[in-house]
C-alpha positions in Angstrom: 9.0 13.7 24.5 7.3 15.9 22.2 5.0 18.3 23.4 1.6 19.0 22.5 2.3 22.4 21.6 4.8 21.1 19.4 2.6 18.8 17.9 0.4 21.8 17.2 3.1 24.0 16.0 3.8 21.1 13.1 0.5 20.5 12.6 -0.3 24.8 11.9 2.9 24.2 9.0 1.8 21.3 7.9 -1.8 22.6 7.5 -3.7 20.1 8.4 -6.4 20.2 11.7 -6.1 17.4 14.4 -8.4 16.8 16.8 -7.1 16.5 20.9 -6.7 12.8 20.3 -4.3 12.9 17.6 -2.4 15.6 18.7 -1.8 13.1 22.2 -1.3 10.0 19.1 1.2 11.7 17.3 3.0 13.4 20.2 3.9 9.7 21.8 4.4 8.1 18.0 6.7 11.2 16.9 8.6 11.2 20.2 9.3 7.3 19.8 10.5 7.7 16.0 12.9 10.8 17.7 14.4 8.2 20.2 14.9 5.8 17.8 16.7 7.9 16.0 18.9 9.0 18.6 20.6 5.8 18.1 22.5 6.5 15.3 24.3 9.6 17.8 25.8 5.9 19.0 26.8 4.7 16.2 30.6 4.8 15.9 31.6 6.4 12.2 35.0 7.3 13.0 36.7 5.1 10.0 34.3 5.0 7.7 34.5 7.6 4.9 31.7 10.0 4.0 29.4 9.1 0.8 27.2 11.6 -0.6 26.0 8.9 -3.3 26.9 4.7 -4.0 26.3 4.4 -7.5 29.3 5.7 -9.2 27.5 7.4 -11.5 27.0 11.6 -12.8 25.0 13.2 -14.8 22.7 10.2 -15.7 19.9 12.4 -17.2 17.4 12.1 -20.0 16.4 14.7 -22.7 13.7 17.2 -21.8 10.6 16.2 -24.1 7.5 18.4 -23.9 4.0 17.2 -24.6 0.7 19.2 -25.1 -1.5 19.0 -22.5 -4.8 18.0 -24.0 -6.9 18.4 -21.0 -5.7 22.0 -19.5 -9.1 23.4 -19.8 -10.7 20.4 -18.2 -8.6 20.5 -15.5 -8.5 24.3 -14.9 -12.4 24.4 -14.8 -12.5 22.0 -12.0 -9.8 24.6 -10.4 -11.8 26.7 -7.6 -10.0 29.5 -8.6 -8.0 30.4 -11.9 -5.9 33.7 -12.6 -4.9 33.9 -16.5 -4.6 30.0 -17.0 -2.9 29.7 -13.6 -4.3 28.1 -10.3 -4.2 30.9 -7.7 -4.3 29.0 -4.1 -3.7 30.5 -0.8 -0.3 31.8 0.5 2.2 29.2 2.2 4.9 32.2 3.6 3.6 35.2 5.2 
């Protein structure tokens, strides 16, 4: 089962605040997607052959296009905080 501190370890990189009740919540709901999960460790793969994709097909890519943005001042002067036409937000990695 997944610990609470756990929970709050997840919660601290995934930035987002719970309150005592969710952390409890998502500790039992996480811990019961883990076990069911643990199933597949059962499942017997012995002759059947890895598959990184099912398609058959490479390289399927279209052309880059650009387009002008018509709205980049709109949307940077709803930004909180713009740096030289760039949104500056707070650091993810110390």
């Amino acid at each position: 089962m997944l610990t609470i501190e756990e929970v709050k370890k997840i919660a601290k990189l995934a930035r987002i605040d719970l309150t005592p009740e969710e952390e409890s919540r998502h500790a039992d709901t996480i811990s019961v997607v883990l076990d069911y999960m643990k199933i597949l460790d059962e499942v017997d793969t012995t002759n059947v052959e890895p598959t990184a994709q099912v398609t058959g097909l490479s390289n399927i890519v279209r052309e880059d296009i650009t387009h002008e943005c018509t709205i980049k001042k709109e949307l940077l002067a709803q930004m909180p905080q713009v740096d030289q036409n760039e949104l500056v937000v707070p650091a993810v990695f110390e």
